[in-house]
Residue, then its C-alpha position, 0 to 999 in steps of 0.5 A: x500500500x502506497x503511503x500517500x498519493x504523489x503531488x505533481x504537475x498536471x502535465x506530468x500526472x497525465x504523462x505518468x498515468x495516461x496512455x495511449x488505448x487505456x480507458x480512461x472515465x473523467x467523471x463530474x455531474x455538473x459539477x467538479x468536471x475535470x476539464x483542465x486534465x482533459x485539455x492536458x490530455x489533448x495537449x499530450x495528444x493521446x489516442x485510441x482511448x475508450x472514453x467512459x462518462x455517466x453525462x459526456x459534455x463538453x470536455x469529452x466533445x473536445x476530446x473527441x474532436x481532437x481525436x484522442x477517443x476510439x470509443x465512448x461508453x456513456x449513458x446520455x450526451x450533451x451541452x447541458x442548458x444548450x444543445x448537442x454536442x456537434x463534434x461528437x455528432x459528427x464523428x458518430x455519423x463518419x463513424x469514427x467513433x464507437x459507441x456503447x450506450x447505457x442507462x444512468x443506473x446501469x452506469x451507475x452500477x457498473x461502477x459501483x460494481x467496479x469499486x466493490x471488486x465484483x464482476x458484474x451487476x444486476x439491476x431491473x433498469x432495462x427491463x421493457x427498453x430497447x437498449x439491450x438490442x443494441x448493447x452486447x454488454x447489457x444480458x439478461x440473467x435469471x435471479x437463483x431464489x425467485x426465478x425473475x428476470x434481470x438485467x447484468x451489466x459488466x463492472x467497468x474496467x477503468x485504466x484511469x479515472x480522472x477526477x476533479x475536487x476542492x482540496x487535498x492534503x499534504x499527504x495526497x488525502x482529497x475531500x470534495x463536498x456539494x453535488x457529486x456523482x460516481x466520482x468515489x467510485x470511478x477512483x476505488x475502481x480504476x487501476x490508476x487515478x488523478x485528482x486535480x484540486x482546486x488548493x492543497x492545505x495543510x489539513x482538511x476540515x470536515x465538511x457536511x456531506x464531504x467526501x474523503x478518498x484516503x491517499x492510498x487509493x490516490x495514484x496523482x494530485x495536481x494543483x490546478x486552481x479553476x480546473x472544473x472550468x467552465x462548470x463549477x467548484x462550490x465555495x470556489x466559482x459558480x458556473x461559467x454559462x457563457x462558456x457553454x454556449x460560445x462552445x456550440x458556436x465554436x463546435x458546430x464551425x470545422x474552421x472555428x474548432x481546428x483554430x480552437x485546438x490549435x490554441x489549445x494545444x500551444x497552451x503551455x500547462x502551466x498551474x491554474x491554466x484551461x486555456x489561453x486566458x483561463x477560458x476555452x471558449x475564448x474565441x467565440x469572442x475575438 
């Protein structure tokens, strides 16, 4: 057992943790999405990866733009508040891009399943939907004690969980608190993770409904302050709704992203950094 999670830059954590064909989750609901990781991702230029998210927005609309995803597993995706997400869209019809789709329960147990070192989970989500009939990894199974009919979905087998919270330790113990989704369960699940935070104190105070990963389940913490940009960090910065929608004129324009990723990929990764003055979308408004 490691002793405590190793503190590093956010360029060398991705370097250390990323490779190219891992399956890699960057997981946040709304809130705490790890969006400078991913644009450190794409700035390293990492491909053929299996992309896995309850909610893909637009962190994993850029990822897959950039061209770094082979695969997307996931149970819905959009522009939260806006629309589609349209290089998304575009590489699914030039079918560039696989797809496994999942209900938010059913993804939901997979990692839950995952953190608890099961193999598979069963649930009754599925039952009366069509998605069975397009997911190989959605099975019908017959419960041993009553005869019922469920559903089993494989737990997921992450590379790399990404994760962004408000604070760790010296040590590398992390806590976040406020909305939160399957991120605990993504980082016990996966066989590496990274933690961006938004500071590192000295010690962590409890925090009502906070949740505490203990440095030993920990790979790498990077201090990125504003890392969940453009969504939100409670007690931090709220969430940057003008960003949400420059991005769909920015996304939905072939010249407009190829100026984009450029932009993004000179951007030196440097503490704090998303992207040239803080903020991706920057070019819808020059």
């Amino acid at each position: 057992m490691r002793t405590h999670a190793e503190i590093v830059s956010l360029a060398d954590a991705v370097a250390d943790l990323v490779n190219d064909g891992d399956t890699v989750a960057l997981e946040g609901f709304t809130h705490l999405i790890p969006v400078a990781a991913g644009h450190e991702i794409i700035r390293q230029r990492r491909r053929d990866l299996t992309l896995v998210r309850m909610t893909p927005d637009i962190i994993y609309d850029q990822l897959i733009g950039a061209g770094c995803a082979r695969r997307l597993i996931f149970s819905w995706g959009g522009n939260p508040g806006v629309g589609s997400l349209h290089r998304f869209r575009k590489a699914v019809q030039a079918q560039a891009l696989e797809i496994e789709e999942h209900s938010h329960a059913g993804m939901a147990n997979r990692y839950v399943a995952a953190a608890s070192g099961l193999p598979f989970a069963v649930l009754r989500g599925y039952n009366g939907t069509s998605l069975p009939e397009h997911t190989d990894t959605i099975k019908p199974i017959t419960c041993p004690f009553t005869g019922e009919v469920l559903t089993a979905v494989p737990a997921l087998d992450l590379d790399v969980a990404v994760i962004h919270a408000q604070q760790a330790d010296r040590q590398g113990n992390v806590q976040l608190w406020g909305l939160t989704g399957i991120q605990k369960e993504a980082v016990l699940g996966a066989k590496r993770s990274l933690v961006t935070v938004e500071e590192i104190v000295d010690e962590l105070r409890p925090r009502p409904n906070g949740v505490v990963l203990p440095r030993w389940v920990v790979s790498r913490v990077a201090e990125v302050p504003g890392g969940a940009r453009p969504s939100y960090a409670q007690d931090y910065y709220d969430r940057d709704n003008e960003a949400y929608r420059a991005w769909d004129a920015i996304s939905k324009d072939d010249d407009r992203f190829a100026a984009w990723l450029a932009t993004t990929r000179a951007a030196r990764s440097r503490r704090g950094e998303q992207s040239p003055r803080g903020r991706f979308s920057q070019e819808a408004t020059t």
